[in-house]
N, CA, C and O atoms as CSV, one atom per row, in Angstrom:
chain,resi,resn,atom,element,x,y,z
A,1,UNK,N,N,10.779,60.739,7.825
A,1,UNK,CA,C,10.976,62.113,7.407
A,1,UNK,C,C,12.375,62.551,7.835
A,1,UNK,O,O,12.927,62.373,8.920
A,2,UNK,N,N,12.761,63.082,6.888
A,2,UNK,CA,C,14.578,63.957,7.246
A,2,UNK,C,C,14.546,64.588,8.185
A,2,UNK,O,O,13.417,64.499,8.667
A,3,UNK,N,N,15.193,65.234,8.776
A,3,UNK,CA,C,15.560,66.132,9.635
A,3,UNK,C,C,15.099,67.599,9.101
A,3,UNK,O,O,14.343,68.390,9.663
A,4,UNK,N,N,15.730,67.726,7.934
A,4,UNK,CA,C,15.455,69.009,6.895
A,4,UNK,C,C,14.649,69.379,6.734
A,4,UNK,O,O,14.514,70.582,6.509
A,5,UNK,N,N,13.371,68.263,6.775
A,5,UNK,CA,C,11.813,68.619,6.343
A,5,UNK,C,C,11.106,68.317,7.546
A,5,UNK,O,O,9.893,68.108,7.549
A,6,UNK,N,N,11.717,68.291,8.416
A,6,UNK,CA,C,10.935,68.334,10.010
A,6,UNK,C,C,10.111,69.672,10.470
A,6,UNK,O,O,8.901,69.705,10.692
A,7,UNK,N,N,11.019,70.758,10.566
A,7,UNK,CA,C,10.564,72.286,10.136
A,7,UNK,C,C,10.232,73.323,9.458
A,7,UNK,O,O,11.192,73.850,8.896
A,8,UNK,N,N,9.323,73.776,9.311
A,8,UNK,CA,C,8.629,74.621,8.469
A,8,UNK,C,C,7.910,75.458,9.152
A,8,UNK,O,O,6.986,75.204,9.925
A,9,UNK,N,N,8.457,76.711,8.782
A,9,UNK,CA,C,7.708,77.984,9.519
A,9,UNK,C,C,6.325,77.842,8.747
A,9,UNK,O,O,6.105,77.263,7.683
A,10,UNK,N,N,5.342,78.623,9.691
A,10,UNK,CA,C,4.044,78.846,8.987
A,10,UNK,C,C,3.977,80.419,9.035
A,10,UNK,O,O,4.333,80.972,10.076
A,11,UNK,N,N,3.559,81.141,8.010
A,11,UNK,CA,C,3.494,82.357,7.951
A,11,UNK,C,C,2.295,82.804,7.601
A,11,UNK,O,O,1.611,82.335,6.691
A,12,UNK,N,N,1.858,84.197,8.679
A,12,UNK,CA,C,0.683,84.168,8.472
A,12,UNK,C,C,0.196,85.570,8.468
A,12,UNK,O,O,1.050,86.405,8.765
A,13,UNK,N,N,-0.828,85.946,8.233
A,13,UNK,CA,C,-1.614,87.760,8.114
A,13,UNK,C,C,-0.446,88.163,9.978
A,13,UNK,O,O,-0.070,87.432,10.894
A,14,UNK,N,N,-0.311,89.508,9.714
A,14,UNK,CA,C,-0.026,89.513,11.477
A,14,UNK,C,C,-1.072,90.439,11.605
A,14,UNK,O,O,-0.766,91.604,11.351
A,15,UNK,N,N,-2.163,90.223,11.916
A,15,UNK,CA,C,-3.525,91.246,12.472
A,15,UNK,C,C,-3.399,92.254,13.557
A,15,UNK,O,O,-4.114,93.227,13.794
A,16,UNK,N,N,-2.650,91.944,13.986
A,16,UNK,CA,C,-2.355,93.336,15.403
A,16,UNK,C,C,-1.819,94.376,14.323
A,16,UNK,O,O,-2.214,95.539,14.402
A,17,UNK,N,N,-1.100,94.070,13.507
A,17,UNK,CA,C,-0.231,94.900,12.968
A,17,UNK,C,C,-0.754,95.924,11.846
A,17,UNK,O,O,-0.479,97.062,11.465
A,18,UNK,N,N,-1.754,94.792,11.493
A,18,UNK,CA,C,-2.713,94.971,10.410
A,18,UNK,C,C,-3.684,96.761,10.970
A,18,UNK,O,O,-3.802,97.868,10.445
A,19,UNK,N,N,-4.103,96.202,12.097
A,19,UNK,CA,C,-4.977,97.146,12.416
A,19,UNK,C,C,-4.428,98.134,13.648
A,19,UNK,O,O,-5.202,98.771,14.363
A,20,UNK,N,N,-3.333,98.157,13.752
A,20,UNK,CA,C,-1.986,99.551,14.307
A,20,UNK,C,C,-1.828,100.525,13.057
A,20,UNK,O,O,-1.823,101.755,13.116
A,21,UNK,N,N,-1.676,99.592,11.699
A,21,UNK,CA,C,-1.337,100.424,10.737
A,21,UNK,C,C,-2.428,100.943,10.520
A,21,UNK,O,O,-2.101,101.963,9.914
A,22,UNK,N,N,-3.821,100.949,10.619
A,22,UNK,CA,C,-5.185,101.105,10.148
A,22,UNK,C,C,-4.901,102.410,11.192
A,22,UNK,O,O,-4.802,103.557,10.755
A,23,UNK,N,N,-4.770,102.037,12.816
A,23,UNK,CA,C,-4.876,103.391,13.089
A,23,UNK,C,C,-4.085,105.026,13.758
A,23,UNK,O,O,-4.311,106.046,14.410
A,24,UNK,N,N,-3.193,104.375,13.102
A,24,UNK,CA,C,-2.007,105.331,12.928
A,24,UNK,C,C,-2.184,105.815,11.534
A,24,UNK,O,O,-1.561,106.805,11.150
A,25,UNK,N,N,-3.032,105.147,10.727
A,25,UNK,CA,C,-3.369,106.384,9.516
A,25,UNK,C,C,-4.382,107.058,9.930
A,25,UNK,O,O,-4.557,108.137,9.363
A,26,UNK,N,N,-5.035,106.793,10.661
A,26,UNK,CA,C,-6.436,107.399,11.538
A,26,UNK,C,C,-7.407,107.130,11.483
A,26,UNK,O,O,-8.348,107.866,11.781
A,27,UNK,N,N,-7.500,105.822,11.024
A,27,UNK,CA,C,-8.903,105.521,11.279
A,27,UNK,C,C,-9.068,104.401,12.463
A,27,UNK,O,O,-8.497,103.310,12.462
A,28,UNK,N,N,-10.101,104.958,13.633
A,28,UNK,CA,C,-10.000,104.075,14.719
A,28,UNK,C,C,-10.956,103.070,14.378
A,28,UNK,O,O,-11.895,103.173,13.588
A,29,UNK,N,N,-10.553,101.924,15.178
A,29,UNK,CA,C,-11.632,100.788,15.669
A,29,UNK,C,C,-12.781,100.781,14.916
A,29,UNK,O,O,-13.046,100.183,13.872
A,30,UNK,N,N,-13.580,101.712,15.760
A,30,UNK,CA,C,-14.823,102.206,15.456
A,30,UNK,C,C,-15.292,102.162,13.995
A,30,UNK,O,O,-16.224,101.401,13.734
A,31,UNK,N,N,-14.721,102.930,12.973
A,31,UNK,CA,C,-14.828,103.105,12.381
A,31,UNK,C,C,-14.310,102.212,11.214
A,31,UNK,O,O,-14.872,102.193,10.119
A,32,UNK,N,N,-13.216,101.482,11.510
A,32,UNK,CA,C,-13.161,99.993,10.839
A,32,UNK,C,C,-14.082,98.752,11.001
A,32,UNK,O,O,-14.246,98.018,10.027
A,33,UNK,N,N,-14.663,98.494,12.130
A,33,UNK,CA,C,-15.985,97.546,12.262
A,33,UNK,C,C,-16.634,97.754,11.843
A,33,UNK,O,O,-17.121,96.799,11.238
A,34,UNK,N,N,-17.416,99.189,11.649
A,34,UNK,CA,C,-18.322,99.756,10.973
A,34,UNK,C,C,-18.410,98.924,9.394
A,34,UNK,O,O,-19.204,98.106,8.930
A,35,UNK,N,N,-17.343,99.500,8.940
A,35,UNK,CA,C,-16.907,99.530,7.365
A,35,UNK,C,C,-16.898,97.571,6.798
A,35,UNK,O,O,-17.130,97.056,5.704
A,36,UNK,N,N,-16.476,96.907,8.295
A,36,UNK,CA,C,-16.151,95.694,7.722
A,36,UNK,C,C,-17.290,94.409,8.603
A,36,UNK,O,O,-17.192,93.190,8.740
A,37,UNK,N,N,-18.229,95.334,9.013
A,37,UNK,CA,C,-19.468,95.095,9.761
A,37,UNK,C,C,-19.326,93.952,10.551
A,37,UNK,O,O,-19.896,92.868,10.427
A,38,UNK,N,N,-18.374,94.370,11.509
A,38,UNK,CA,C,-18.129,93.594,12.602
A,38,UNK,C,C,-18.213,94.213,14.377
A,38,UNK,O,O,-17.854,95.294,14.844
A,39,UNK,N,N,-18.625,93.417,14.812
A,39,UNK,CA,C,-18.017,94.687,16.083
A,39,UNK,C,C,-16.721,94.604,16.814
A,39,UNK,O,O,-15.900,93.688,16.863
A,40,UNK,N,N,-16.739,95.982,17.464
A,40,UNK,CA,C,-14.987,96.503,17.600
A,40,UNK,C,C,-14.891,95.321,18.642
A,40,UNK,O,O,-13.825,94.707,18.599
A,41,UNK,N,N,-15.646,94.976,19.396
A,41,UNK,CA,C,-14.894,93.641,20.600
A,41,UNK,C,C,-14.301,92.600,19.262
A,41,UNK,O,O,-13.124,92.247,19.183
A,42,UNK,N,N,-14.997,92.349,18.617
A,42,UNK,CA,C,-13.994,91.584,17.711
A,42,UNK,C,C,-12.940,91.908,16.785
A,42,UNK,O,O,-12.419,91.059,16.061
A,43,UNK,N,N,-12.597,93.213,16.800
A,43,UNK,CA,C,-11.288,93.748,16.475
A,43,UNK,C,C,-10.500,93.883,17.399
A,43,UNK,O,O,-9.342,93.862,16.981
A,44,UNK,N,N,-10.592,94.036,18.664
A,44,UNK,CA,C,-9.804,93.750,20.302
A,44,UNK,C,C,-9.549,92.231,20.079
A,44,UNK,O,O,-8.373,91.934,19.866
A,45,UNK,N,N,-10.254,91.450,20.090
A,45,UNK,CA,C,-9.987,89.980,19.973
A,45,UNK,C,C,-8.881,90.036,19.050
A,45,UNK,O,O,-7.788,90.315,19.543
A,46,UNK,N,N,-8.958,89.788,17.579
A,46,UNK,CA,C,-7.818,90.004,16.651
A,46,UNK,C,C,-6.543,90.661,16.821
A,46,UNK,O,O,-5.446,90.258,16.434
A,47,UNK,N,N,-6.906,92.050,17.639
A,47,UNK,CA,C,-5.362,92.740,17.661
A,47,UNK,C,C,-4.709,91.994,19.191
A,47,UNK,O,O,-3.623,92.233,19.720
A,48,UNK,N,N,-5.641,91.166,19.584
A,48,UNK,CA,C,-4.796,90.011,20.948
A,48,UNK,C,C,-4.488,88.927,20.396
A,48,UNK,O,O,-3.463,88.463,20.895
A,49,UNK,N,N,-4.972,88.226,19.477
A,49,UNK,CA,C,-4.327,87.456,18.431
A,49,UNK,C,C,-5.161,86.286,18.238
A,49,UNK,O,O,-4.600,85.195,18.133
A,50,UNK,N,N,-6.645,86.378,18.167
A,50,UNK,CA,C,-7.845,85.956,17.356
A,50,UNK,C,C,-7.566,85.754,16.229
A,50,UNK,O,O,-7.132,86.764,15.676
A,51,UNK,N,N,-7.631,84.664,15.455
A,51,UNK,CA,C,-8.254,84.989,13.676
A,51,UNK,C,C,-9.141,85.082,13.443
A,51,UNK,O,O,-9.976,84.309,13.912
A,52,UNK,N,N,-9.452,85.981,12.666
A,52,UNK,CA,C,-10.773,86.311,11.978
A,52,UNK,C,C,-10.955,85.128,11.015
A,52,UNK,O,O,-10.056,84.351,10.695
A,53,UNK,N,N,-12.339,85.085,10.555
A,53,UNK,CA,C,-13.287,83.870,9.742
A,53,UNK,C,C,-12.340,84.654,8.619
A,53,UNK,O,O,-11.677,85.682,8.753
A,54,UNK,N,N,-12.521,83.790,7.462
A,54,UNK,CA,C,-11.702,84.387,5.813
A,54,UNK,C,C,-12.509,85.376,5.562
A,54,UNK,O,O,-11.876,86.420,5.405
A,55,UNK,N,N,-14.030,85.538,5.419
A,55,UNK,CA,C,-14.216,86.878,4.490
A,55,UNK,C,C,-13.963,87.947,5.832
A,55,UNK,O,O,-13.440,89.060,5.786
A,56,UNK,N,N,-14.453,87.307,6.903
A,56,UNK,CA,C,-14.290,88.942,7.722
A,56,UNK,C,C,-12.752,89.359,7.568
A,56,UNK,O,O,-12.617,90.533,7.223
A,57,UNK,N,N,-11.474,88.588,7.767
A,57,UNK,CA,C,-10.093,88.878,7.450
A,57,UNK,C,C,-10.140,89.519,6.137
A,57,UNK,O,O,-9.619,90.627,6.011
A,58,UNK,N,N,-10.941,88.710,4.736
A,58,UNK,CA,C,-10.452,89.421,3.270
A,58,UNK,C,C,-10.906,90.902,3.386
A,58,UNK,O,O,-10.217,91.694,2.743
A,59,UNK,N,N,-11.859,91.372,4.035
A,59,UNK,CA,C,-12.238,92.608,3.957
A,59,UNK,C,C,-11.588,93.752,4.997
A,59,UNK,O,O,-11.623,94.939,4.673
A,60,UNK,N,N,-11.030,93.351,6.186
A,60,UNK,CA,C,-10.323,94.094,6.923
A,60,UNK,C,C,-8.834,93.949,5.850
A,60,UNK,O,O,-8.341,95.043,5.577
A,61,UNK,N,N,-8.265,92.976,5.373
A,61,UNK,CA,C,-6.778,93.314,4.444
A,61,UNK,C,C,-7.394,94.092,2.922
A,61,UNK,O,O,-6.614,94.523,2.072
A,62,UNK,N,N,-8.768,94.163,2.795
A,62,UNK,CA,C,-9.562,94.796,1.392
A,62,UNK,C,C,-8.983,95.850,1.941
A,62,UNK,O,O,-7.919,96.267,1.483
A,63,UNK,N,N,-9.645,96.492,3.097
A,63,UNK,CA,C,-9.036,98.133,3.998
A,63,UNK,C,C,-8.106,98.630,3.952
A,63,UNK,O,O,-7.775,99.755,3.577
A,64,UNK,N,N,-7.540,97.723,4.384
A,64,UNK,CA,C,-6.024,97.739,4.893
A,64,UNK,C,C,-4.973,98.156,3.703
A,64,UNK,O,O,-3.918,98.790,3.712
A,65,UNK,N,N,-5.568,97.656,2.904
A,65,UNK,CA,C,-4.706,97.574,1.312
A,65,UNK,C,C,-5.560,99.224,0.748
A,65,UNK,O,O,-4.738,100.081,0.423
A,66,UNK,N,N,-6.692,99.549,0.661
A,66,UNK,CA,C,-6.856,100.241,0.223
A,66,UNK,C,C,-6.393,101.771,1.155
A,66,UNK,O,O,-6.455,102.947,0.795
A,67,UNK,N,N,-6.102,101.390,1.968
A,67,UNK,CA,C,-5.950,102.872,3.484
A,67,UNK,C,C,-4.693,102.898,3.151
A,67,UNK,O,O,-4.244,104.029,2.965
A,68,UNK,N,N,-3.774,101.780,2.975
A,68,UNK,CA,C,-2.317,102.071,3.143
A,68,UNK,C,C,-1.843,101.839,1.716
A,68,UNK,O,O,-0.612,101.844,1.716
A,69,UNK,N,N,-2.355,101.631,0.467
A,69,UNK,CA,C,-1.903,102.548,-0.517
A,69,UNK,C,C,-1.087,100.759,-1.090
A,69,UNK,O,O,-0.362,100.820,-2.083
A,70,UNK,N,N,-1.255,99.550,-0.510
A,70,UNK,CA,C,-0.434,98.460,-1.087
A,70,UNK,C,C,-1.650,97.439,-1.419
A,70,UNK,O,O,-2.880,97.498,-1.404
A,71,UNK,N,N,-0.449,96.264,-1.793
A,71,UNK,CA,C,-1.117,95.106,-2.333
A,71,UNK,C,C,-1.504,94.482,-1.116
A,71,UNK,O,O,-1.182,94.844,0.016
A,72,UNK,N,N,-2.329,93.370,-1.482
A,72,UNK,CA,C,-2.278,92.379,-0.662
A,72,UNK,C,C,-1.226,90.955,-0.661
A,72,UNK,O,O,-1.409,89.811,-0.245
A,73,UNK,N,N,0.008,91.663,-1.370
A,73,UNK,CA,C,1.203,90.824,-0.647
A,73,UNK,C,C,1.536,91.160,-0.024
A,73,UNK,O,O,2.266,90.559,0.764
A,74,UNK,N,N,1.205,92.445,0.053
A,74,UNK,CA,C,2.531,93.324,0.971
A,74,UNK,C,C,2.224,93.687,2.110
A,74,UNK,O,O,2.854,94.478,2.813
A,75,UNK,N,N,0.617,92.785,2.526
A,75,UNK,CA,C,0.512,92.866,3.742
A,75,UNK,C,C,1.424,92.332,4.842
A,75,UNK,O,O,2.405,91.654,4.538
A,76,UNK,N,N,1.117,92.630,6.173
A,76,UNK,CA,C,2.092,92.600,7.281
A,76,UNK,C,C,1.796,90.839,7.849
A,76,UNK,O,O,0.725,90.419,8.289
A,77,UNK,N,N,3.341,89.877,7.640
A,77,UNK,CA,C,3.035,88.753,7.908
A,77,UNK,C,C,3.631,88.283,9.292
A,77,UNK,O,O,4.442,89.054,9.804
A,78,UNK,N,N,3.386,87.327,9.837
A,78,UNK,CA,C,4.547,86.843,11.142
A,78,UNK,C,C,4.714,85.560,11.005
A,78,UNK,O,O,4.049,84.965,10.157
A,79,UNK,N,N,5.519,84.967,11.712
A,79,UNK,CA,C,5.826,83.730,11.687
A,79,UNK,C,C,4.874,82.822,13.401
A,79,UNK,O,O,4.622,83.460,14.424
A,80,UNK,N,N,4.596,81.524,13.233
A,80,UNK,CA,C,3.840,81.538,14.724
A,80,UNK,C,C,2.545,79.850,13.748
A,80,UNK,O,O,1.642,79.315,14.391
């Protein structure tokens, strides 16, 4: 393998960020587990930097996208 193709960022959901923006529009914790029927210790896990299983993630960025008015490209990504 080249040198060139040695590195490759991986880019990924950034979930802390995900759910800061969730509640700085105002909806707390609480009330996002509820909605995405999880419990809030496992939204503490995530915003410390847990991944969520795929559907529990597709439905917290379902939220996320619908609370903050975007797509789901334009969700919040990081590198890591």
């Amino acid at each position: 393998m080249s040198a060139r193709h040695s590195f490759r960022l991986r880019y990924r959901t950034d979930w802390f960020r995900v759910l800061v923006d969730l509640q700085y529009a105002g909806w707390p914790h609480s009330r996002v587990a509820a909605l995405i029927d999880v419990p809030v210790g496992t939204l503490r896990g995530w915003k410390a930097g847990s991944e969520p299983a795929h559907d529990d993630g597709q439905r917290l960025l379902e939220l996320w996208c619908e609370v903050m008015g975007r797509e789901m490209r334009e969700r919040p990504m990081t590198t890591g």
